[in-house]
N, C-alpha and C positions, 0 to 999 in steps of 0.2 A: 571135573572140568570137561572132560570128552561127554559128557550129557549135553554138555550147551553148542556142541559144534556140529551131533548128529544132525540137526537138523538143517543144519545148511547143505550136507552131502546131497538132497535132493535136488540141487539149484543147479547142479554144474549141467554145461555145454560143452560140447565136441569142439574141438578146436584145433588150430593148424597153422604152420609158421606159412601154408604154403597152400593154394586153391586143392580140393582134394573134389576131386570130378568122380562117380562113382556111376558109372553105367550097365543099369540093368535092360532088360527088354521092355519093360512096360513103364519103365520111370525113370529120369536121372536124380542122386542125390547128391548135394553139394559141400562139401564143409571149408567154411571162409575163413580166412586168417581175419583177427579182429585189426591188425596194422600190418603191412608190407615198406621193404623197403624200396628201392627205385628198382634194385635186380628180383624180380618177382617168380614163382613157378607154378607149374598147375601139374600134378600128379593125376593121370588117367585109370581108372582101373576098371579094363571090360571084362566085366563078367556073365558076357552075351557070348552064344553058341557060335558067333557070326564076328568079322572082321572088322571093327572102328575105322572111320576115317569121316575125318571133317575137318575143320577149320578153327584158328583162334582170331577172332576180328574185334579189330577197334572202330571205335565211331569213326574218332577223328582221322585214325591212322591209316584204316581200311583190315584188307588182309595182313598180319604178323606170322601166322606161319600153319603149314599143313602138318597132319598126323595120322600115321595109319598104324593101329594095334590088336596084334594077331587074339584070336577068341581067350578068354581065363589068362590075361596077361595087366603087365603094369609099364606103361610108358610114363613119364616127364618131361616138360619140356620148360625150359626159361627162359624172360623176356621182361622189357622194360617198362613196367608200371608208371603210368603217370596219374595219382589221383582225379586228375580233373576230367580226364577220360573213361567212355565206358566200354568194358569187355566184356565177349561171347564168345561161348562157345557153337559153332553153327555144324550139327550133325550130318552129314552129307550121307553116309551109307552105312548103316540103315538110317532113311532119313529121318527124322524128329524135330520139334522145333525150337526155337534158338536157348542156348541154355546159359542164361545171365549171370555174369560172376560178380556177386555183390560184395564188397567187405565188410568187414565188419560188422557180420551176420551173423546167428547160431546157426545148426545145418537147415536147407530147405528142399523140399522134394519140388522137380519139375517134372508131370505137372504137380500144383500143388496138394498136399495131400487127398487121395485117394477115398 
């Protein structure tokens, strides 16, 4: 019986109850929750030499809130998901450009793969 399930272990995706934002120097990668609830979160983790800070923006909403996280570290931050609305993340320093929090994605590299 474990013959006929090997083959599905190749199919699996990265996944996360919660935005999982991973910032490198030369790329960000993303891993999306495939459903949120209305209380939502995005997990940071810089792994650049150099000090994070930007923004999390809504279309609709505008600015939701700033974040600044020291070099090889892990912030979080939580906030209210509205399906119908689109989120970003906007890197201010080191600048880069806007990094689209999709749901219900498997991971994606910004920019796209390399």
């Amino acid at each position: 019986m474990a013959i006929f399930l090997i083959p599905f272990l190749g199919f699996s995706y990265e996944r996360s109850d919660a935005f999982i934002v991973n910032a490198e120097s030369e790329f960000y990668k993303v891993v999306s929750p495939k459903k949120v609830s209305k209380r939502s979160a995005i997990i940071f983790n810089n792994r650049m030499l150099t000090k994070l800070r930007g923004k999390l923006v809504s279309e609709g909403r505008g600015d939701i809130k700033f974040i600044s996280i020291k070099p090889r570290s892990t912030s979080s931050i939580q906030f209210d998901f509205d399906k119908k609305d689109k989120y970003y993340f906007m890197p201010l320093s080191p600048p880069f450009q806007a990094i689209d929090l999709r749901l219900g994605q498997k991971s994606y590299e910004i920019p796209e793969k390399r």
